[in-house]
N, C-alpha and C positions, 0 to 999 in steps of 0.2 A: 504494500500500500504506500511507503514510502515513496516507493519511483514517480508513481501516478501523481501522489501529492507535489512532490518537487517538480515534474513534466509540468503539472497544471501553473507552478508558479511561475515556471519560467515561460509561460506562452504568454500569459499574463503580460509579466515584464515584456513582452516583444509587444504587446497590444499599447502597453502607457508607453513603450517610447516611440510607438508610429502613429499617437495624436493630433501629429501638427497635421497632417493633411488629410483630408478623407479620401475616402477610396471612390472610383464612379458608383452613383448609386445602382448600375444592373446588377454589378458585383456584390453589394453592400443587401443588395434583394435579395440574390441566391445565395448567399452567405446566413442571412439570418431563416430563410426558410430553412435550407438544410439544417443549420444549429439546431433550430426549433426541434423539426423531426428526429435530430440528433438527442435530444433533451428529453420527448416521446419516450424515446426507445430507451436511453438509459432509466430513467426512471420505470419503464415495464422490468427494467432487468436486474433492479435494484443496485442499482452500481451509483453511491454516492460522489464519487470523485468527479466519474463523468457526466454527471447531472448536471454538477456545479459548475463546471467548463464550459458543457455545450449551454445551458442555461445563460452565462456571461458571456459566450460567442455570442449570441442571439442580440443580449440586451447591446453589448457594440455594436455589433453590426447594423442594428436599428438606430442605435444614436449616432452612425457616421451616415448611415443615408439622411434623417431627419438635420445634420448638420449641412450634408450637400447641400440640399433640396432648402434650405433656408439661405443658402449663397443665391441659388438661382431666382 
Protein backbone atom coordinates (compact mmCIF):
# COMPACT_ATOMS: atom_id res chain seq x y z
CA UNK A 1 0.00 0.00 0.00
CA UNK A 2 2.87 2.08 0.60
CA UNK A 3 3.83 2.37 -3.25
CA UNK A 4 0.21 3.25 -4.28
CA UNK A 5 0.34 5.91 -1.41
CA UNK A 6 3.73 7.42 -2.60
CA UNK A 7 2.77 6.91 -6.77
CA UNK A 8 -0.56 8.99 -5.60
CA UNK A 9 1.78 11.71 -4.12
CA UNK A 10 3.81 12.12 -6.59
CA UNK A 11 1.20 12.51 -9.58
CA UNK A 12 -0.08 14.97 -7.32
CA UNK A 13 3.01 16.84 -7.08
CA UNK A 14 3.27 16.71 -11.02
CA UNK A 15 -0.51 18.04 -11.03
CA UNK A 16 0.58 21.42 -8.45
CA UNK A 17 3.50 22.06 -10.54
CA UNK A 18 1.66 22.12 -14.09
CA UNK A 19 -0.89 24.85 -12.77
CA UNK A 20 0.34 27.78 -14.44
CA UNK A 21 -1.24 26.72 -17.78
CA UNK A 22 -4.31 24.76 -18.43
CA UNK A 23 -4.50 22.11 -20.66
CA UNK A 24 -7.10 22.60 -24.11
CA UNK A 25 -10.20 21.98 -22.78
CA UNK A 26 -11.09 18.57 -25.27
CA UNK A 27 -8.38 17.10 -23.31
CA UNK A 28 -9.32 18.45 -19.80
CA UNK A 29 -13.02 16.72 -21.02
CA UNK A 30 -11.65 13.30 -21.72
CA UNK A 31 -9.45 13.57 -18.94
CA UNK A 32 -12.08 14.19 -16.23
CA UNK A 33 -14.61 11.80 -17.99
CA UNK A 34 -12.28 8.96 -17.81
CA UNK A 35 -11.03 9.81 -14.05
CA UNK A 36 -14.67 9.95 -13.26
CA UNK A 37 -15.33 6.27 -14.70
CA UNK A 38 -11.84 5.77 -13.29
CA UNK A 39 -13.20 6.75 -9.79
CA UNK A 40 -16.77 4.36 -10.69
CA UNK A 41 -14.74 1.47 -10.91
CA UNK A 42 -12.23 1.95 -8.00
CA UNK A 43 -14.75 2.48 -5.68
CA UNK A 44 -16.96 -0.82 -7.12
CA UNK A 45 -13.59 -2.58 -6.28
CA UNK A 46 -12.99 -1.12 -3.09
CA UNK A 47 -9.54 0.08 -3.79
CA UNK A 48 -9.02 3.24 -1.48
CA UNK A 49 -5.89 4.63 -2.94
CA UNK A 50 -7.26 4.76 -6.39
CA UNK A 51 -10.48 6.27 -5.46
CA UNK A 52 -8.76 9.10 -4.07
CA UNK A 53 -6.46 9.69 -7.21
CA UNK A 54 -8.97 9.11 -9.86
CA UNK A 55 -11.53 11.18 -7.70
CA UNK A 56 -8.63 14.27 -7.64
CA UNK A 57 -7.98 13.58 -11.47
CA UNK A 58 -11.56 14.29 -12.02
CA UNK A 59 -11.87 17.32 -9.67
CA UNK A 60 -8.53 18.82 -11.82
CA UNK A 61 -9.30 18.03 -14.79
CA UNK A 62 -12.65 19.82 -14.24
CA UNK A 63 -11.08 22.83 -12.79
CA UNK A 64 -8.41 23.24 -15.66
CA UNK A 65 -11.34 23.00 -18.25
CA UNK A 66 -13.70 25.53 -16.16
CA UNK A 67 -10.25 27.65 -15.84
CA UNK A 68 -9.99 27.55 -19.84
CA UNK A 69 -13.37 28.19 -20.61
CA UNK A 70 -13.35 31.26 -18.31
CA UNK A 71 -10.16 32.77 -20.42
CA UNK A 72 -12.29 32.36 -23.50
Amino acid sequence: MWAGVAGMLLIVAAWVAGLREAPPPRLSLLYAAGSALLTVHSVSIGDPVFTALNAAATLMAAANLARRLKKC
